[in-house]
PDB file as gemmi writes it, atoms N, CA and C in Angstrom:
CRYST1    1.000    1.000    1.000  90.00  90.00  90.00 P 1                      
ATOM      1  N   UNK A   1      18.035  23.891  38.283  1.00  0.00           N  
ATOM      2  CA  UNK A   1      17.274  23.215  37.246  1.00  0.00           C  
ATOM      3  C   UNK A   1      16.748  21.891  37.783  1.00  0.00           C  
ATOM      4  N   UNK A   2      15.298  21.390  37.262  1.00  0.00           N  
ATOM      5  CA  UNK A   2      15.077  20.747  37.717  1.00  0.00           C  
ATOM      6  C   UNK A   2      14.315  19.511  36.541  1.00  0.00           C  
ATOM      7  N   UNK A   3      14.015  18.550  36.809  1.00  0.00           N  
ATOM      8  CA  UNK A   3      13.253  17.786  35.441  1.00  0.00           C  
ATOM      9  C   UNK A   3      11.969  17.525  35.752  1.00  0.00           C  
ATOM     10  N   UNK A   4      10.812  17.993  35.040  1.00  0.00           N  
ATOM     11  CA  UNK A   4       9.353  17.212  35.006  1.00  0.00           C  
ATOM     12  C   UNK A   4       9.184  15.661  34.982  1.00  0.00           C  
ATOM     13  N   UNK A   5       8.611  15.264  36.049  1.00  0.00           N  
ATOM     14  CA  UNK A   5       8.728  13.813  35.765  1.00  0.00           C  
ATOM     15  C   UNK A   5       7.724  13.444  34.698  1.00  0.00           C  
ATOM     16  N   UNK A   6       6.669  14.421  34.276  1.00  0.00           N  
ATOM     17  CA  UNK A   6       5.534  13.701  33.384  1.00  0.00           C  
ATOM     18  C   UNK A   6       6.278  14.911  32.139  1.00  0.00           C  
ATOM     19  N   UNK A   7       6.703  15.391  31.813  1.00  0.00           N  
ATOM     20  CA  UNK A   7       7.326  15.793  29.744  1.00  0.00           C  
ATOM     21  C   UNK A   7       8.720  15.217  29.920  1.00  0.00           C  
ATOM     22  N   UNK A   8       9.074  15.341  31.259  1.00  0.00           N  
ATOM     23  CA  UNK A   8      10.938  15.273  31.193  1.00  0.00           C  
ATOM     24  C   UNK A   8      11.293  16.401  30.380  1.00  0.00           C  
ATOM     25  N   UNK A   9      10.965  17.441  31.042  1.00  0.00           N  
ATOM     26  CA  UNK A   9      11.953  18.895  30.112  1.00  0.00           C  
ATOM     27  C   UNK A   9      12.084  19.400  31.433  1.00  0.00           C  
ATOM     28  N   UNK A  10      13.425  19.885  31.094  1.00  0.00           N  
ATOM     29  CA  UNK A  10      14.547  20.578  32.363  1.00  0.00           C  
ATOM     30  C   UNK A  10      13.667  22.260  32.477  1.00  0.00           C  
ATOM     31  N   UNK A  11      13.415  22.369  33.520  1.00  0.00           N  
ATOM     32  CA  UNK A  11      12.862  23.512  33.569  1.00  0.00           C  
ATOM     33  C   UNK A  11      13.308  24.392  35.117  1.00  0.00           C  
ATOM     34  N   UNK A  12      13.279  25.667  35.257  1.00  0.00           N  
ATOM     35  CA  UNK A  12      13.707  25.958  36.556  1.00  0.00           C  
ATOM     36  C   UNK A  12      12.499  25.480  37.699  1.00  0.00           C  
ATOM     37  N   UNK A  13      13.370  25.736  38.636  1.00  0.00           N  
ATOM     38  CA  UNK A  13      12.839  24.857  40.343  1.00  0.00           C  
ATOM     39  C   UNK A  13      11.262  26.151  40.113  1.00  0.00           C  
ATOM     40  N   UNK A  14      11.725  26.907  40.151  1.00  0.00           N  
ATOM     41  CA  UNK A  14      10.393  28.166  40.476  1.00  0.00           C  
ATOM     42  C   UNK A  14       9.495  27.890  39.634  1.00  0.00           C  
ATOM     43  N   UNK A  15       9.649  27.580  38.573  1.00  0.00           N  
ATOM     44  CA  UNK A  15       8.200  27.227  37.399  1.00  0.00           C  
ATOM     45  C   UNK A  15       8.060  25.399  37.874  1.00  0.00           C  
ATOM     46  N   UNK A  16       8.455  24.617  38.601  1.00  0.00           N  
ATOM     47  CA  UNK A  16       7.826  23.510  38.804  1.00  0.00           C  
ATOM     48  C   UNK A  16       7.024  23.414  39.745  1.00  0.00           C  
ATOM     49  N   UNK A  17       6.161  22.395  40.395  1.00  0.00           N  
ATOM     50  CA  UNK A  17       5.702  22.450  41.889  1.00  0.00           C  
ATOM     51  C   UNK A  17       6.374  20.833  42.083  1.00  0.00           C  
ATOM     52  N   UNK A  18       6.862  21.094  43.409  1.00  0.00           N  
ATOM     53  CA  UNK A  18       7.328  20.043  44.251  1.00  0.00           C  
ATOM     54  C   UNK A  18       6.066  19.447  44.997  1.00  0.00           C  
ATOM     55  N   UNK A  19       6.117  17.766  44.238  1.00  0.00           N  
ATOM     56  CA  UNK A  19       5.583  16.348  45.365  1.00  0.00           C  
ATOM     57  C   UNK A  19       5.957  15.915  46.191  1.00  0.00           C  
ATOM     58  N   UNK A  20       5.610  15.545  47.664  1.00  0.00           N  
ATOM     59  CA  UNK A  20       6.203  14.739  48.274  1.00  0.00           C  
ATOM     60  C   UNK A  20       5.010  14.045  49.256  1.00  0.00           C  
ATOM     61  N   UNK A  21       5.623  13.215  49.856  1.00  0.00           N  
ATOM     62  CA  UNK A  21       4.237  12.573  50.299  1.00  0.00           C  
ATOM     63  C   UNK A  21       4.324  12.431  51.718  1.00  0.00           C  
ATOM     64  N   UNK A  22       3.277  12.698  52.433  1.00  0.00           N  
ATOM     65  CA  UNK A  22       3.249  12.847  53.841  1.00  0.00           C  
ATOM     66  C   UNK A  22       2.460  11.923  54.436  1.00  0.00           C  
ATOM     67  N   UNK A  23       2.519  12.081  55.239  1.00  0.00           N  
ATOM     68  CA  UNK A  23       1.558  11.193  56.362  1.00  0.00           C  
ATOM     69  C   UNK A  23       0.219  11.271  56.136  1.00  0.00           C  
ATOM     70  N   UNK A  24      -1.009  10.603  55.662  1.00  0.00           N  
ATOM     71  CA  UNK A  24      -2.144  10.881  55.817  1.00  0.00           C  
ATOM     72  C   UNK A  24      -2.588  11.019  57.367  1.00  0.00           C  
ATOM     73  N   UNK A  25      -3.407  11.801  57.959  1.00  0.00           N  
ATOM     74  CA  UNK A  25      -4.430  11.989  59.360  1.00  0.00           C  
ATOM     75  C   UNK A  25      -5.063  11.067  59.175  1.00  0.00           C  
ATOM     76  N   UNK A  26      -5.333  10.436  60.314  1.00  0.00           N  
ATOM     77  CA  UNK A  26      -6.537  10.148  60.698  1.00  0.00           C  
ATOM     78  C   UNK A  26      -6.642   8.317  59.958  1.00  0.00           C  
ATOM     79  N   UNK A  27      -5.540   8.070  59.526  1.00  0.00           N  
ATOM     80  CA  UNK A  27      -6.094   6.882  58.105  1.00  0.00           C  
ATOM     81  C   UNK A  27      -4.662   5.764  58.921  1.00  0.00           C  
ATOM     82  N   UNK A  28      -5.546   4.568  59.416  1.00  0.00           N  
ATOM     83  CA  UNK A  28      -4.743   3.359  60.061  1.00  0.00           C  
ATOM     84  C   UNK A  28      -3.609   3.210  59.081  1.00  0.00           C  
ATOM     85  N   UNK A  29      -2.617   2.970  60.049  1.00  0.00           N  
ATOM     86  CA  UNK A  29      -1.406   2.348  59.448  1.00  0.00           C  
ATOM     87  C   UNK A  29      -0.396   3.687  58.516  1.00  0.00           C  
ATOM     88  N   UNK A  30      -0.753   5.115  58.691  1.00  0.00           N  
ATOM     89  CA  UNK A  30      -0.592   6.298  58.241  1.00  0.00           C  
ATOM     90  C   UNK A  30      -0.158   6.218  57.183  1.00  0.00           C  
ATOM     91  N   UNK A  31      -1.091   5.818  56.315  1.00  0.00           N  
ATOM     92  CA  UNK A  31      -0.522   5.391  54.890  1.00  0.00           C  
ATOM     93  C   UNK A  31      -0.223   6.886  53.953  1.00  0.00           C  
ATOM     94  N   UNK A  32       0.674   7.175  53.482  1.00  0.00           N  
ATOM     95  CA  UNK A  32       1.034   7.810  52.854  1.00  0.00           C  
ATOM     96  C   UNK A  32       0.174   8.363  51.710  1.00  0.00           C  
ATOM     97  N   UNK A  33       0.366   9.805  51.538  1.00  0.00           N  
ATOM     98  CA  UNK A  33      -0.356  10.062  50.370  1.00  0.00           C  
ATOM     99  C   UNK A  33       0.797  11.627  49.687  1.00  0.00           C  
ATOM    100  N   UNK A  34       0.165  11.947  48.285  1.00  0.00           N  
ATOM    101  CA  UNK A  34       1.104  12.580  47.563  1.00  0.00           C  
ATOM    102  C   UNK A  34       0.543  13.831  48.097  1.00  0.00           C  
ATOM    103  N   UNK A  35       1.175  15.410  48.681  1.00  0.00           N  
ATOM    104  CA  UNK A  35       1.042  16.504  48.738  1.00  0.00           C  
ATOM    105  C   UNK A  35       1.592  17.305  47.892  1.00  0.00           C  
ATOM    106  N   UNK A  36       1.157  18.390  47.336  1.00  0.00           N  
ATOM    107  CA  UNK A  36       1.691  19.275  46.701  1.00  0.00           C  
ATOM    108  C   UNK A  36       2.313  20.171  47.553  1.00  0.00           C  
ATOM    109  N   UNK A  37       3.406  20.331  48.089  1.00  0.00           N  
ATOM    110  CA  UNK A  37       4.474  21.452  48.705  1.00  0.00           C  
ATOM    111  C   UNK A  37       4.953  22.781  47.569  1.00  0.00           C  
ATOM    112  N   UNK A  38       3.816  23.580  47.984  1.00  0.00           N  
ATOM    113  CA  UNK A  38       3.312  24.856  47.496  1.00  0.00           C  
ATOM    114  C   UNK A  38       5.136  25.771  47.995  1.00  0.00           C  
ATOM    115  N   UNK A  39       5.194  25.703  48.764  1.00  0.00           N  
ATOM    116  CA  UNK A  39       6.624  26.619  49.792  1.00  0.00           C  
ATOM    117  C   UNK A  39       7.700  26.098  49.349  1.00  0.00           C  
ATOM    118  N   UNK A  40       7.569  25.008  49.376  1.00  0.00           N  
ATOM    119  CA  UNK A  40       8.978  24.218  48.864  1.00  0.00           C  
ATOM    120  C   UNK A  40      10.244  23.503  50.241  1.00  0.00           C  
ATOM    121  N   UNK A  41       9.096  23.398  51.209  1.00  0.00           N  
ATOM    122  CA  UNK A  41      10.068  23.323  52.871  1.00  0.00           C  
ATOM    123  C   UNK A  41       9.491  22.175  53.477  1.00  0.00           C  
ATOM    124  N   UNK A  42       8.404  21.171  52.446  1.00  0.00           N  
ATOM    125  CA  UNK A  42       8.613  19.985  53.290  1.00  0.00           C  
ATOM    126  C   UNK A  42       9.640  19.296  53.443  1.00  0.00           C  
ATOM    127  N   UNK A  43       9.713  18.304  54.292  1.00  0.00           N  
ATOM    128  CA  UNK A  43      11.162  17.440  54.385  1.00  0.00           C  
ATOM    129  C   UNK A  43      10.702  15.959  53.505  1.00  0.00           C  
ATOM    130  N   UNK A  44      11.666  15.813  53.321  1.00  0.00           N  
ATOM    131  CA  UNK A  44      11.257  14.529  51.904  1.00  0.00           C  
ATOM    132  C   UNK A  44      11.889  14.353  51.022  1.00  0.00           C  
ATOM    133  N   UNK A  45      11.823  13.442  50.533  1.00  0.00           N  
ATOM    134  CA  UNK A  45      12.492  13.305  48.763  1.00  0.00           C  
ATOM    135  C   UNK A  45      11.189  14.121  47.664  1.00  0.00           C  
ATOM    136  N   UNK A  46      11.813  14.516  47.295  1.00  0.00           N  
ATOM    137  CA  UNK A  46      10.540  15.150  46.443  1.00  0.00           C  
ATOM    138  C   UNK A  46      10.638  14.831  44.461  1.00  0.00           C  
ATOM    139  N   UNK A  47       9.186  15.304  44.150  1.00  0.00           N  
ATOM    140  CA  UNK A  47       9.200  14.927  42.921  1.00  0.00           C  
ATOM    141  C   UNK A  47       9.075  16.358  42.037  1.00  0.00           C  
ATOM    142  N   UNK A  48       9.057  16.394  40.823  1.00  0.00           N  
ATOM    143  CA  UNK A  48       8.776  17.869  40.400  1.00  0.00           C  
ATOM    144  C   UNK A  48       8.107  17.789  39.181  1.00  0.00           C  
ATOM    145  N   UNK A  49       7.265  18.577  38.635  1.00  0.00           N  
ATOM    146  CA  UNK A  49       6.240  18.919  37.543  1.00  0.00           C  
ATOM    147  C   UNK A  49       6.106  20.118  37.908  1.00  0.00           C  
ATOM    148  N   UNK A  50       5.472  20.072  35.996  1.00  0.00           N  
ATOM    149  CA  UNK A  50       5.109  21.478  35.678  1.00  0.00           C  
ATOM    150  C   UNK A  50       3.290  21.731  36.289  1.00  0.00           C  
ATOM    151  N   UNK A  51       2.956  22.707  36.003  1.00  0.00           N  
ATOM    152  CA  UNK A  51       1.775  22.996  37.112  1.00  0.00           C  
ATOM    153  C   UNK A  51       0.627  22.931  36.031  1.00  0.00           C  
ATOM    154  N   UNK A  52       1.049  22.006  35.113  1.00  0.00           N  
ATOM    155  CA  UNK A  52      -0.475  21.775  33.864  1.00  0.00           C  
ATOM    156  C   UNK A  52      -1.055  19.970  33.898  1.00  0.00           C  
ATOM    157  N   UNK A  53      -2.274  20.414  33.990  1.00  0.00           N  
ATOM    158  CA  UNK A  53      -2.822  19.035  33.813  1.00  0.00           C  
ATOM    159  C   UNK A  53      -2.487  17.792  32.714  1.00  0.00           C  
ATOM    160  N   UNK A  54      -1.533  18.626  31.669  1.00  0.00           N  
ATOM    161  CA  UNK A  54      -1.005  17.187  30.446  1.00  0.00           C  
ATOM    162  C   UNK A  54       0.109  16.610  31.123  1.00  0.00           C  
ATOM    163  N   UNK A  55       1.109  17.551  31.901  1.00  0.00           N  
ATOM    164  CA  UNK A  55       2.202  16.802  32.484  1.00  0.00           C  
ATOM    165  C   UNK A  55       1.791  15.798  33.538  1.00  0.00           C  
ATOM    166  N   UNK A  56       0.434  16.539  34.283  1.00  0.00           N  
ATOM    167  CA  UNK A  56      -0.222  14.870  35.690  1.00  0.00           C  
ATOM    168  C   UNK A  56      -0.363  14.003  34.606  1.00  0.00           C  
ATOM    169  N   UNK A  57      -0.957  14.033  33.664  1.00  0.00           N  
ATOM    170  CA  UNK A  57      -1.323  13.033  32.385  1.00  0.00           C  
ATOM    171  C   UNK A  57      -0.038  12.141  32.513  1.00  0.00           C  
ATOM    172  N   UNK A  58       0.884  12.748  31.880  1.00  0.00           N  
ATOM    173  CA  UNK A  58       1.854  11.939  31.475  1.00  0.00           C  
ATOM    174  C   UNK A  58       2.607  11.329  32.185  1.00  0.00           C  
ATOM    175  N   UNK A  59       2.707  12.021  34.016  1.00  0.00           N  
ATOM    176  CA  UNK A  59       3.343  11.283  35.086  1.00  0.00           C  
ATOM    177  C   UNK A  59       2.254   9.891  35.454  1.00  0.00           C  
ATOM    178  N   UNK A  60       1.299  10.390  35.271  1.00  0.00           N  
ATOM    179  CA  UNK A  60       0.543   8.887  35.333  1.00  0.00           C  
ATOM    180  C   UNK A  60       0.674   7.896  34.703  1.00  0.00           C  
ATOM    181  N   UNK A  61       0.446   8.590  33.257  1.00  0.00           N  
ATOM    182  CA  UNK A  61       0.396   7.056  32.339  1.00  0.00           C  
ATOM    183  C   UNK A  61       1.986   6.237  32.089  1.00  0.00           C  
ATOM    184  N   UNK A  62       3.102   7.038  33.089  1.00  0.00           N  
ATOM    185  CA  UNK A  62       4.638   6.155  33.017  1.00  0.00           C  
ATOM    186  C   UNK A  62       4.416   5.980  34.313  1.00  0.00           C  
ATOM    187  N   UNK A  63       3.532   6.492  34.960  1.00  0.00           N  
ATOM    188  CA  UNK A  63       3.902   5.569  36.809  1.00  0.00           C  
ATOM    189  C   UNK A  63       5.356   6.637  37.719  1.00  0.00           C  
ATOM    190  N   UNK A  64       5.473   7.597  36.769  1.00  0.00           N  
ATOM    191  CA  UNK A  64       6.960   8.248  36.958  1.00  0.00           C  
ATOM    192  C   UNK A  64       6.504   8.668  38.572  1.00  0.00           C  
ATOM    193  N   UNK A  65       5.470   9.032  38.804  1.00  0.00           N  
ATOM    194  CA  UNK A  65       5.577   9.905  40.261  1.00  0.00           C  
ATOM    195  C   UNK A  65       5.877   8.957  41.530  1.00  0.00           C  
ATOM    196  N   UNK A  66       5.280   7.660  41.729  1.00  0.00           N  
ATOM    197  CA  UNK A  66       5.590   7.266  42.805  1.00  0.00           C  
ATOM    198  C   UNK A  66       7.209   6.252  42.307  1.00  0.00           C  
ATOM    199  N   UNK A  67       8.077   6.272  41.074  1.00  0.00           N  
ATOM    200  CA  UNK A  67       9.529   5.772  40.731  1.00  0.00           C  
ATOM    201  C   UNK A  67      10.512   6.718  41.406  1.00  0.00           C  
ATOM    202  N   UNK A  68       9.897   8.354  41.492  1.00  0.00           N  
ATOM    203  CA  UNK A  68      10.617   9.702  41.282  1.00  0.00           C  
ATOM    204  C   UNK A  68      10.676   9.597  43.466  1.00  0.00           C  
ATOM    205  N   UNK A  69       9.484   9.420  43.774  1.00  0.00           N  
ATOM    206  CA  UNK A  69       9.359   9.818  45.509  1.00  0.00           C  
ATOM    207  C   UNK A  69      10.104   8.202  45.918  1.00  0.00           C  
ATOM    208  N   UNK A  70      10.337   7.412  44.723  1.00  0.00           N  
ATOM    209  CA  UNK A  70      10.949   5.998  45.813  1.00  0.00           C  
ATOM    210  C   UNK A  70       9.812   5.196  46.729  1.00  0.00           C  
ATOM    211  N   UNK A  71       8.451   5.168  46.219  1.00  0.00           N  
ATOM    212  CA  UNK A  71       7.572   4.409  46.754  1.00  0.00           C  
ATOM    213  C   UNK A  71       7.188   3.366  46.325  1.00  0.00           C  
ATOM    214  N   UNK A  72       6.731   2.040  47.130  1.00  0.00           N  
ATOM    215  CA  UNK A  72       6.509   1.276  46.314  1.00  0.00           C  
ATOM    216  C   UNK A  72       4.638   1.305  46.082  1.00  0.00           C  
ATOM    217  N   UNK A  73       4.374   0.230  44.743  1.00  0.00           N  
ATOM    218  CA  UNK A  73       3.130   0.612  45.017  1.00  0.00           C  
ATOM    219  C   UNK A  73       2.661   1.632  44.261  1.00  0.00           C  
ATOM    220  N   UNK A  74       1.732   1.984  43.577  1.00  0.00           N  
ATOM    221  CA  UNK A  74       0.869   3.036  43.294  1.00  0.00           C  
ATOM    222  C   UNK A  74       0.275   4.127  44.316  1.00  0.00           C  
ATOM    223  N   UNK A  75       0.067   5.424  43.843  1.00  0.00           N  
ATOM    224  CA  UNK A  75      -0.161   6.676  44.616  1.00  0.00           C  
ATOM    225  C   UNK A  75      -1.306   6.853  44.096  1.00  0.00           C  
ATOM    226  N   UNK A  76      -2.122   7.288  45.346  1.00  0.00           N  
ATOM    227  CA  UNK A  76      -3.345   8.233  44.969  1.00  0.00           C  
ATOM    228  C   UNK A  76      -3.030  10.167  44.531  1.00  0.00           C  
ATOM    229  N   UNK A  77      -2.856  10.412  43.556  1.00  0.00           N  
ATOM    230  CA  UNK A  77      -2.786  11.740  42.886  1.00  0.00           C  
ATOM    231  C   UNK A  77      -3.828  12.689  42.985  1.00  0.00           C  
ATOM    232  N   UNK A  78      -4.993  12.453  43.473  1.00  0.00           N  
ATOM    233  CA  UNK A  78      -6.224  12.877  43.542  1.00  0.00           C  
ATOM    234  C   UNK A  78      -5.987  14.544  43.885  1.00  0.00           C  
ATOM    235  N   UNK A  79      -5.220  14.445  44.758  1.00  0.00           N  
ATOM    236  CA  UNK A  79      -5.061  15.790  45.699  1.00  0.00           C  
ATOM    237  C   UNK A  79      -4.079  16.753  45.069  1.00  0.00           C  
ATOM    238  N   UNK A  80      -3.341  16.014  44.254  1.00  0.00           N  
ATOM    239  CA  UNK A  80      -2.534  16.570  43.355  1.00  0.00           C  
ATOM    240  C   UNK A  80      -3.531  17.370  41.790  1.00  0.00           C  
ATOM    241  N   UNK A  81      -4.215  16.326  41.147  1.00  0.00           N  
ATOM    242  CA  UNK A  81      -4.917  16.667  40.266  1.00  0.00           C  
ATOM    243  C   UNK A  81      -6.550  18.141  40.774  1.00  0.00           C  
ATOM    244  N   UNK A  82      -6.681  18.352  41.963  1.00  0.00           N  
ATOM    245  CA  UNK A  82      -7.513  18.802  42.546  1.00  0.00           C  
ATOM    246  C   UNK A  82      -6.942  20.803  43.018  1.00  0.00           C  
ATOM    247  N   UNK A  83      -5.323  20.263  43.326  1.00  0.00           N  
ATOM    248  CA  UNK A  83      -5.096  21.657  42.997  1.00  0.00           C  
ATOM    249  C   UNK A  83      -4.490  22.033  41.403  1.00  0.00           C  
ATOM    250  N   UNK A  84      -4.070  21.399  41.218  1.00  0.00           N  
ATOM    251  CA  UNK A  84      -3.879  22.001  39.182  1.00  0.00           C  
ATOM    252  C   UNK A  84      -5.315  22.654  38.548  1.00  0.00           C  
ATOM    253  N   UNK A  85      -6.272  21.623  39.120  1.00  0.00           N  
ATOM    254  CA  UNK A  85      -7.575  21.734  38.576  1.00  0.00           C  
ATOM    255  C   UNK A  85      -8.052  23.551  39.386  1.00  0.00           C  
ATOM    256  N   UNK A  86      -7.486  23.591  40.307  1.00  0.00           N  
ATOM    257  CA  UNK A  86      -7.854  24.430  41.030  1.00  0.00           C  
ATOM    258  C   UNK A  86      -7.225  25.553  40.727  1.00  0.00           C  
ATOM    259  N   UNK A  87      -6.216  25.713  40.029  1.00  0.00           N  
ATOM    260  CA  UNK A  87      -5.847  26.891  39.741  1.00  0.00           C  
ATOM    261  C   UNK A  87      -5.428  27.064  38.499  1.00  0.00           C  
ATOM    262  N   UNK A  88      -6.198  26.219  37.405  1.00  0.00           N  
ATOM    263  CA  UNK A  88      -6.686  26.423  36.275  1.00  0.00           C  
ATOM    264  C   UNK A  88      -7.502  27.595  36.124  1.00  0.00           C  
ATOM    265  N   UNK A  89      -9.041  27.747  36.939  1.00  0.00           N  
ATOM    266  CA  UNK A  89      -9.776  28.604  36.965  1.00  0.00           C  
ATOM    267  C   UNK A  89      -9.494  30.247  37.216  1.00  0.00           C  
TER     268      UNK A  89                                                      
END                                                                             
């Protein structure tokens, strides 16, 4: 079992998708950015949500995702919101 950081409802590991944030390419100072770990085998502290665009909503508007990965600072989600969006369709 695992918790949504944007509803906070306990839900199993298999219905969430795991965040974690990797190394950006190519970008000075390899500043970190949030990946969606589709497999579930990056190495990391990871974060977890449900795979609907109200829960990115709600991890945003509490800041929960970069409290949950232990970062300081605000996260770009972009890449996060880009596959939800993406497999909406």
């Amino acid at each position: 079992m695992r918790t949504c950081v944007g509803c906070r409802d306990r839900d199993l590991r298999s219905d969430l998708l795991r965040l974690v944030l990797a190394a950006a390419d190519g970008v000075p100072a390899g500043e970190p950015r949030v990946v969606v770990d589709v497999r579930g085998s990056l190495s990391g502290r990871g974060a977890w949500i449900h795979p609907v665009l109200a829960c990115l909503d709600l991890a945003v508007r509490r800041r929960a995702v970069p409290r949950a990965l232990r970062a300081a600072g605000p996260l770009d989600l972009t890449a996060v919101r880009a596959y939800l969006e993406q497999q909406d369709r």
